[in-house]
PLY file of the C-alpha trace (Angstrom):
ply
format ascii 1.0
element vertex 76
property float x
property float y
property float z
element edge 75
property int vertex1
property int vertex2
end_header
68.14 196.09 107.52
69.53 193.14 104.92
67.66 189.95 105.01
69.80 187.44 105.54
69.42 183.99 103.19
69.35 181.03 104.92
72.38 179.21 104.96
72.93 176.72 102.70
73.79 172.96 103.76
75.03 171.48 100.70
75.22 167.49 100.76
77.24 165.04 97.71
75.17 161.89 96.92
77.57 159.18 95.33
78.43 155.59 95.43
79.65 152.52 93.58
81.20 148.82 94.06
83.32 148.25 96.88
86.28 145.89 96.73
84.64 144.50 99.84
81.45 144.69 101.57
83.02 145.40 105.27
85.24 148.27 103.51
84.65 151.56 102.05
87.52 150.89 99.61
86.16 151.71 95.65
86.82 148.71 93.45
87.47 151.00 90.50
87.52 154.86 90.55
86.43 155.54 87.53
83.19 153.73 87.51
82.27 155.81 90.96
77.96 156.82 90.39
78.03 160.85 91.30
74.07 160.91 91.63
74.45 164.90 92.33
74.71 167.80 94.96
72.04 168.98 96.86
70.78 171.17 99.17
69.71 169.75 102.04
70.10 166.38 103.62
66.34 165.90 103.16
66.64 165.54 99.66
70.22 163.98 99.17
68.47 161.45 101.77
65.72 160.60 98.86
67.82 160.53 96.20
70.69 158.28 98.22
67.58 156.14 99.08
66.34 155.51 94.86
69.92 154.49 94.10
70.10 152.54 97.18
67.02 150.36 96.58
68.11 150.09 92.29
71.31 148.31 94.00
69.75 146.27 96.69
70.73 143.02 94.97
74.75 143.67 94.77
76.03 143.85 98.28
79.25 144.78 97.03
77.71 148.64 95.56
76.95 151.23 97.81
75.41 154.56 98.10
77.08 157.52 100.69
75.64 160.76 102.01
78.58 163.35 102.52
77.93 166.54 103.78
79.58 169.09 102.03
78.12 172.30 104.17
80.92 170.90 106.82
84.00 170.32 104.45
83.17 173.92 103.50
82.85 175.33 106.95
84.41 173.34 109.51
84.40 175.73 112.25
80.14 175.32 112.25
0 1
1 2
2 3
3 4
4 5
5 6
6 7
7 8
8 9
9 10
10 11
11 12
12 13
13 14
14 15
15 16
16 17
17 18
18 19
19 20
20 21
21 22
22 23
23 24
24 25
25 26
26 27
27 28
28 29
29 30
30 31
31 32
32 33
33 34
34 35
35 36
36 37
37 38
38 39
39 40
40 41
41 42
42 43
43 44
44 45
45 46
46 47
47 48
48 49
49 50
50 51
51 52
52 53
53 54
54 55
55 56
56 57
57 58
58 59
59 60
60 61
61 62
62 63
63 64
64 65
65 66
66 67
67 68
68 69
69 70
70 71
71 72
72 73
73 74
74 75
């Protein structure tokens, strides 16, 4: 019998200034902050959570938490 791994749920921490603070709009691409991929949402929750509090003071800069397991795999 094969042991089967356990599935991975891959998650994308990244962020950056927003044109505007009730918008999800970038106010420049190429300055977007890709903090890194990782493999569960426990840790892309702690590392979202560092860059969040390092920003607290611009309201316009924000941190996201996208879950990449489901982009891969919609039908799960």
């Amino acid at each position: 019998m094969v042991e089967q791994q356990p599935k991975q749920l891959l998650h994308l921490v990244f962020g950056g200034e927003l044109k505007s603070v009730t918008g999800v709009e970038f106010a420049d691409l190429s300055q977007i902050d890709i903090v890194g991929i990782f493999p569960d949402y426990a840790s892309a929750f702690k590392a979202w959570q560092g860059k969040a509090h390092q920003t607290v003071d611009n309201a316009q800069t924000r941190y996201f938490i996208v879950h990449l397991h489901r982009l891969l795999d919609p039908q799960a």
